[in-house]
N, C-alpha and C positions, 0 to 999 in steps of 0.2 A: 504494500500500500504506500510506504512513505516511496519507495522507487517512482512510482508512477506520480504519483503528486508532484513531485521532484520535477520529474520530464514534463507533465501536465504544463508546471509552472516557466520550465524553460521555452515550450511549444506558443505559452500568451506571450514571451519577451519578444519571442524571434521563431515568426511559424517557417520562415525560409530554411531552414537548417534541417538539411534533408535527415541527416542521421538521429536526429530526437524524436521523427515518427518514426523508422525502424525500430527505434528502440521500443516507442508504446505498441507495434507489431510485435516485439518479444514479448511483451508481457500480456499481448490481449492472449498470444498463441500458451502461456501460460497460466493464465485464468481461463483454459479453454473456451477462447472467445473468438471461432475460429474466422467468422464474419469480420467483425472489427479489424483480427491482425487482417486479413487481406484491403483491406480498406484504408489502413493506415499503411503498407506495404506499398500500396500506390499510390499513397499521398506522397512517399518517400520517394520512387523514383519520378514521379512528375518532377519533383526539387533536385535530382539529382542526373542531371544530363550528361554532365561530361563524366561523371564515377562508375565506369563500367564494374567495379568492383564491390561498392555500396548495391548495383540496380540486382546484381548476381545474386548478392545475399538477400534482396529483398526478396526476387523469385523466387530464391530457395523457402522463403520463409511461406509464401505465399504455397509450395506447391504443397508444404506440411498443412496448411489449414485448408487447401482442397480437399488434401488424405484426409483429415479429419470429416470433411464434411461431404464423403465418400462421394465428391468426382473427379474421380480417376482419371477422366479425358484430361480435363485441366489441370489436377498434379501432373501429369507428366504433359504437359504443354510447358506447363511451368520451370518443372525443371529442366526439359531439354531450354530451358530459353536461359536459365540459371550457368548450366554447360557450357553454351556459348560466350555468355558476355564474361566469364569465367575466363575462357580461351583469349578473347578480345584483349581482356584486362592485361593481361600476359606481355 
């Protein structure tokens, strides 16, 4: 809880800062909140264009809260999309 108030609070200073929604995507995917993390996952790579290595880990996080919310087409949409910008980032 205090985590996420934390980030909550960083996301009112400065919502441009693509890696403090990633972050509330770790923790919506740990409050099994599997809607949110992907929602907050794309709020993060909308802000992050040029970090092919931030967009990676979003998809990856993204393709766990598909798995969670059993579609399989879009987990592994996701992670093959994870793989690449993975490769890109390289």
């Amino acid at each position: 809880a205090d985590a996420s108030s934390l980030i909550e609070r960083a996301i009112r200073i400065d919502s441009y800062q693509a890696d403090s929604w990633t972050r509330m995507a770790i923790i919506y995917l740990g409050k099994n909140n599997p809607e949110q993390a992907v929602q907050m996952a794309k709020k993060s790579n909308s802000l992050a264009k040029q970090n092919k290595s931030l967009q990676a880990w979003n998809w990856s996080l993204m393709s766990r809260a598909y798995a969670l919310l059993q579609k399989s087409d879009l987990a592994l949409q996701a992670a093959q999309t994870s793989q690449r910008l993975q490769q890109e980032a390289q």
